[in-house]
C-alpha positions in Angstrom: 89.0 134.6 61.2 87.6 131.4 60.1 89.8 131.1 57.2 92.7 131.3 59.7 91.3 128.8 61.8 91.4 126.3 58.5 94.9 127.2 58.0 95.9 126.4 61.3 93.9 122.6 61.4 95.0 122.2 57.9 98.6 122.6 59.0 98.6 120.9 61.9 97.1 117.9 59.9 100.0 118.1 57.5 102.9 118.3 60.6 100.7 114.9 61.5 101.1 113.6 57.9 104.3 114.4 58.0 104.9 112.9 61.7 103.3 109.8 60.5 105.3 109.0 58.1 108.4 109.5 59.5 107.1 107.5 62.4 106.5 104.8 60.2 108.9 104.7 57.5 112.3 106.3 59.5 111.3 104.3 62.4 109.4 101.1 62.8 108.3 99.6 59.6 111.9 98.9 59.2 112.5 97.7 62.6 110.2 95.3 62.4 111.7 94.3 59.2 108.1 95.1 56.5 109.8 97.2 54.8 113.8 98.6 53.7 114.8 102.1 55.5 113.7 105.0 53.1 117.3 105.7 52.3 117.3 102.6 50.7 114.4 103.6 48.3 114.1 105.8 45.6 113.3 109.2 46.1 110.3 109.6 43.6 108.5 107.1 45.7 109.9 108.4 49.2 108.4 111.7 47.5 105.0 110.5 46.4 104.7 108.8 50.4 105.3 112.1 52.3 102.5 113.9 49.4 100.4 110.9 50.1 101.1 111.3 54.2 100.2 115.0 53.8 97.5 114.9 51.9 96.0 112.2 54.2 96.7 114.6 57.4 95.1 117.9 55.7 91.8 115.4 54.6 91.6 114.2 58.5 92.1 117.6 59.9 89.2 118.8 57.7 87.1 115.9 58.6 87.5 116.6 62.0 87.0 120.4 61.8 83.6 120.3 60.1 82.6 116.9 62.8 83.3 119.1 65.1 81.4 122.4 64.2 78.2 120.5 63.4 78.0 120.1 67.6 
């Protein structure tokens, strides 16, 4: 059941990754003007962004899972 459970946070922390990113990249870096829309950019580095997004959401849900069963 537990292992579930990490499945599930894990998940969810990649969909945040994943919402993050698009967020940032799709929406308002380039509003603001930091940076060119992704479509502009190659795709190895649009690539290693979203695995860099992802892995950043999975690491924070785990973070918080194991904060939160210490309590």
């Amino acid at each position: 059941f537990e292992q579930k459970i990490r499945l599930y946070s894990n998940l969810k922390g990649a969909l945040a990754g994943l919402a993050l990113w698009t967020g940032s990249y799709l929406g308002w870096l380039p509003a603001v003007g930091i940076l060119t829309p992704v479509t502009q950019q190659p795709w190895r580095r649009n690539l290693l962004m979203i695995v860099a997004h992802v892995i950043w959401g999975v690491t924070l849900s785990e973070i918080l899972r194991k904060l939160n069963a210490d309590k």
